[in-house]
N, C-alpha and C positions, 0 to 999 in steps of 0.2 A: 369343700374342694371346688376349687371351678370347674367348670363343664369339660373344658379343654383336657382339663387332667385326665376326668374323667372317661373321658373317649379312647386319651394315648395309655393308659393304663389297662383300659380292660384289651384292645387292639393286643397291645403289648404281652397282656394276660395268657391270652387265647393261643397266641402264636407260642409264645414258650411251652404250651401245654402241648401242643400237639407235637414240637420239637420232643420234648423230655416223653409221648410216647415212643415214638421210634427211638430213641436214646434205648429206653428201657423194657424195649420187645414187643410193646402191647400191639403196634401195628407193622406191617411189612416191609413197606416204605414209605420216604417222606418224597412229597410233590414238591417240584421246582419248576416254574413257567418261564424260567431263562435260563437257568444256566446246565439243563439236563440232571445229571446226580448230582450235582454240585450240593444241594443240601444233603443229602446223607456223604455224600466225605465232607465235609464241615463236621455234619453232626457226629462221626466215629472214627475223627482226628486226632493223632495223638495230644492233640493242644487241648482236646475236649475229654478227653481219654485220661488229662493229667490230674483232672478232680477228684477226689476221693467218692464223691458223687455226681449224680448226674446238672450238667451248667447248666440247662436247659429246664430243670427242673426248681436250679438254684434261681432262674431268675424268674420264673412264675410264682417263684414265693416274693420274692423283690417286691412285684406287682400288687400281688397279695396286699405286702404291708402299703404300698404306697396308698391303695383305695382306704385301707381304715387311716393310715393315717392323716389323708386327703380328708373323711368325710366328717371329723370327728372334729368339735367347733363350730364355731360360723366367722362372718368375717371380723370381729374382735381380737383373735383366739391369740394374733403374733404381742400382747400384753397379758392375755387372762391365761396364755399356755405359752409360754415362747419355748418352752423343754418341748413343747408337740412338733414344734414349726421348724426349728432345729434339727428334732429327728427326720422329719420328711424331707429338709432340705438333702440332708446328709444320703437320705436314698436317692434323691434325684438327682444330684450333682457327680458327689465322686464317683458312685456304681453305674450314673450313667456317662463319665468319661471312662471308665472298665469295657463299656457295650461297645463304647466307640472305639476304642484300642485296639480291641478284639477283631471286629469290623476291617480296620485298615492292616493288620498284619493278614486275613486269610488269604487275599491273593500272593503275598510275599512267602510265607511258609508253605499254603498250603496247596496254592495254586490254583483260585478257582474261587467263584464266590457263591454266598447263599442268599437266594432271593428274600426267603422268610426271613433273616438273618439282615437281612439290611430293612425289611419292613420295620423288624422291630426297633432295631437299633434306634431308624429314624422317627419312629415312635418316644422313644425316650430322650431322644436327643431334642423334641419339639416340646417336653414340660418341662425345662429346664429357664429358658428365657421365660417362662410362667411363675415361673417360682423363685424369680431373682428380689423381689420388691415386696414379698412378705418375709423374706430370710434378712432381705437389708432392714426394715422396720425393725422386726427383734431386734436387731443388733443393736441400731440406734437407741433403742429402750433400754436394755439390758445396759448399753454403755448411762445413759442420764439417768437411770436408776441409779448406777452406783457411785456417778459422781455426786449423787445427791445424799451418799455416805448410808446407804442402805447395802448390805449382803448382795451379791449379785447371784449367788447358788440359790438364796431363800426366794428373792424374785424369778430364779429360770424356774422353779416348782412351783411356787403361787403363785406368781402373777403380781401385780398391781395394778394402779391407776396412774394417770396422767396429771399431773400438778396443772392446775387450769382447766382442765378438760371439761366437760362436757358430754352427756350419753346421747347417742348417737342411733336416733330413732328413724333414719333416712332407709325406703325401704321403695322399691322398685319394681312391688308386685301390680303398680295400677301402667305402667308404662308400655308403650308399644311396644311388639314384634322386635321390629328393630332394633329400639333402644334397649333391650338386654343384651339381644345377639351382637350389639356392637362394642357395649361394655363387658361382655364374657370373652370373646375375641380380643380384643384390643386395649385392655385395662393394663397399663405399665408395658403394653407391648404396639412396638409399630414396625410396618415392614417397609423401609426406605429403598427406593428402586434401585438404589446402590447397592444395596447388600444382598437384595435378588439378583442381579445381573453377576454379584461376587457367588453367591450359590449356584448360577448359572457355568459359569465360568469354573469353578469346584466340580461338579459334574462333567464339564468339557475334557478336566485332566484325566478325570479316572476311564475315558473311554481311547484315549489315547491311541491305542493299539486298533483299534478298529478304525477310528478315526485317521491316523496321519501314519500308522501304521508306524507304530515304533518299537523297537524290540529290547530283550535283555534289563538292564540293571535302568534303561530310559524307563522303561515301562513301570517299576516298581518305583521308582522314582515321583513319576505323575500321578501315583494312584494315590500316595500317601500322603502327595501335596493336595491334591485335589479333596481327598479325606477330610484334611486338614483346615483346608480352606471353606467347604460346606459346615465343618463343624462351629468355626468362629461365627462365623457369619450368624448362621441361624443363634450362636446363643449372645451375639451383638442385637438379634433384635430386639431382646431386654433393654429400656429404659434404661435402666440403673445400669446396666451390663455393654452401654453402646463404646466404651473405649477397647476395647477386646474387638474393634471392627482392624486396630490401628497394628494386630499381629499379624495382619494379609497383608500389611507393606513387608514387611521381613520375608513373607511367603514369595511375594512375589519379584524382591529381589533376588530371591533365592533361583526362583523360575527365568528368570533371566540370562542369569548367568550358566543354568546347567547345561545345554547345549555345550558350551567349550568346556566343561570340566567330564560330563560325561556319559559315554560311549552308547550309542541305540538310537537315536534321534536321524530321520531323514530330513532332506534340506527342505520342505514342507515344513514337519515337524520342527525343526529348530529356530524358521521362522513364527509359524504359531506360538511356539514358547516365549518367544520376546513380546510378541504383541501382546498375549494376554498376561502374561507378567506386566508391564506399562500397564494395562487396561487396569488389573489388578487393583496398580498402585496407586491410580487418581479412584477409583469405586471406594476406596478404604479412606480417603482424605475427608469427605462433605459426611458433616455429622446426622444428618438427617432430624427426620421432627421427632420433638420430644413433649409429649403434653402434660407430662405430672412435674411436681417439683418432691425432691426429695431429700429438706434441709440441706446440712452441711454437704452431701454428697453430690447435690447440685454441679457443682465445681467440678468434680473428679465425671460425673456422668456427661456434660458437656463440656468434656474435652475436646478439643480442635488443634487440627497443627496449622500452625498460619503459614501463606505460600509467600514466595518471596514477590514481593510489590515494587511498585517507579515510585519515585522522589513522590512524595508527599509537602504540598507546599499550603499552607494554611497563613491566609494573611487577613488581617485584623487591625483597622485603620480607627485611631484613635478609641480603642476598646477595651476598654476598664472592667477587668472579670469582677473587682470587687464594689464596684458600683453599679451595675447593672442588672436587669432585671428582665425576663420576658413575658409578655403575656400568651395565653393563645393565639397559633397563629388564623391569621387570616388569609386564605388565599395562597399567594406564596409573598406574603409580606410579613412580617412581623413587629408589633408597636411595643416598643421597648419604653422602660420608663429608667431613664438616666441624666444624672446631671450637666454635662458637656451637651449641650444640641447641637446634629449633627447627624451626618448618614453616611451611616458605616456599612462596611463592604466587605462582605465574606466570600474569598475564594478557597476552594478545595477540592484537590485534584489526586484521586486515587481512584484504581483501574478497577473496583469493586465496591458493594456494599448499596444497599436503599435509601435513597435519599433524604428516608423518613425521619432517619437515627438524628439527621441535624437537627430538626424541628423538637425532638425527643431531649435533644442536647441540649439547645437554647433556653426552652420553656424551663427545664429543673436546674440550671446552674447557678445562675445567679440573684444577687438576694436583691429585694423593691429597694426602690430610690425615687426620685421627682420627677425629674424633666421629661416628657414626651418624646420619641424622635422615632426615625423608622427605622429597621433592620432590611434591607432587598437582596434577597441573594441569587446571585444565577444558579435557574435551576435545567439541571440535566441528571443522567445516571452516573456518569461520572464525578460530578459534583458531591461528593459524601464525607463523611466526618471521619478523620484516623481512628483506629481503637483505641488509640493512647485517646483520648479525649471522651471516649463511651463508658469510658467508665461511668457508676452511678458513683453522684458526691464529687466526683472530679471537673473543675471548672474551665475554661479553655485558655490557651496558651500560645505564645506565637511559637510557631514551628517552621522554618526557611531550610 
């Protein structure tokens, strides 16, 4: 189990325990440092009341299973046990979109929230982006096992090996301080300023009522977006999990518009609501970094929506993609070895992008040939190569 788990697990642990004793008598009352009783009517809720036993007790066992099935393995385990990794996801994912559910209806039904009750939640809601990228590895396994025409039930119970592979004797117990605390932290997990300012902004809705002083069906309204919006965010900061940033544009169209559809919103309020809607919906746009690669899903995990761009004008004077060749550049010159001698002149004019991608473009496109001659291109920041041309294997083209 990574450390992380470990922390929001027992955190997690702790808090359910002392919730399920007041649930079940053993103490008098339960403490709340904001919101006065509010955890005990949470905790003796009809919503909580509707269990056959006690929730609070139901989800200290959750925790329970999570740490054995967090500590049991090491990190091989999503090939040698993918039925392990499986099970654990399945506690951390769906029962922790249940915590969060739970979470965003108690001020709507219940009227009121519980401190200990949003600790934990947020406890469970922060091993979730942790455990997106050993749950996507199984997957991928379990799938190339069976295209490889092997049983894939016989593999989720034993396990196998890697076709090619190689054991994997890489071990991190001589490495600094640092270097674990930053690979336990941040291993398939990045927090992109965007998607904190969209958490930021997720907490702005749920105070609403305090804040811009809004009432009635606005209020319940905010909490449930704002809910909504902390919950994406935080499980977009998974790697593997960062297109799920791209549900906060729907959020915050939605925030936009409610103001004129409906009632509780002061003219403060209904100004704030458009601005951080807008704000919202460019935070959710920029995909932020991404340091691992994870094959095929590559693609799907660096998803981006492209913004709309000015005429793109790419001009290319006597330039033979299939004669042509570049070497490293030099400087900002480039020595092309092509048959026609001559010097060619590359303009490109688009309102974004580093001007590096061209240098990246030129060197791998095209295949050697003879003659000597220079490439010079004007360089600035607007000066950059279209995406239709970044592609890798795709050669350049005139584009007017």
């Amino acid at each position: 189990m990574d450390q992380p788990h470990a922390y929001h697990c027992t955190c997690g642990l702790f808090i359910s325990r002392y919730l399920a004793a007041y649930q079940l008598g053993h103490i008098d009352a339960a403490w709340d440092p904001l919101f006065g009783d509010g955890t005990e009517r949470i905790v003796t809720s009809s919503v909580s009341e509707a269990w056959p036993i006690a929730d609070a007790g139901l989800g200290a066992t959750v925790y329970v299973l999570e740490i054995i099935t967090g500590v049991v393995g090491d990190k091989r385990r999503w090939r040698t046990m993918p039925w392990l990794v499986l099970l654990f996801g399945i506690l951390i994912v769906p029962l922790g979109v249940v915590s969060i559910g739970f979470i965003i209806i108690q001020p709507i039904w219940i009227g009121t929230w519980c401190a200990l009750c949003l600790i934990g939640a947020l406890a469970m809601l922060l091993q979730i982006p942790y455990s997106f990228d050993e749950i996507l590895s199984t997957s991928q396994f379990l799938k190339d096992r069976r295209q490889q025409g092997k049983k894939w039930w016989y593999v989720l119970v034993r396990g196998d090996s890697m076709d090619g592979g190689s054991a994997d004797t890489s071990d991190n117990f001589a490495a600094s301080a640092g270097t674990v605390v930053r690979a336990m932290l941040f291993s398939g997990v990045s927090l992109p300023w965007t998607l904190l300012a969209s958490c930021a902004i997720g907490v702005t809705l749920m105070c609403t009522r305090l804040l811009f002083e809004a009432s009635g069906l606005a209020v319940s309204n905010d909490q449930v977006l704002g809910a909504l919006v902390v919950t994406f965010s935080i499980m977009a900061w998974g790697d593997v999990a960062r297109p799920l940033r791209l549900v906060n544009i729907g959020l915050g169209v939605w925030l936009m518009t409610t103001p004129w559809v409906i009632q509780g919103y002061t003219d403060l309020g209904a100004a704030a609501s458009g601005l951080l809607g807008v704000a919202l919906i460019l935070l959710s746009i920029p995909l932020g970094r991404i340091e691992g690669h994870y094959g095929e899903w590559d693609r799907i995990a660096r998803l981006r929506l492209r913004m709309p761009m000015r005429k793109r004008v790419l001009e290319l004077r006597g330039w033979n993609p299939s004669d042509c060749c570049a070497i490293p550049p030099c400087k900002r010159q480039y020595f092309v070895e092509c048959k026609p001698m001559s010097h060619y002149h590359m303009q490109v004019d688009r309102w974004h992008r580093p001007a590096r991608r061209l240098e990246r473009l030129v060197h791998r496109s095209t295949p050697k040939r003879a003659c000597p001659a220079i490439v010079d291109f004007s360089w600035s920041e607007s000066h950059v190569i279209p995406d239709s041309l970044a592609k890798r294997g795709q050669r350049p083209a005139i584009i007017s």
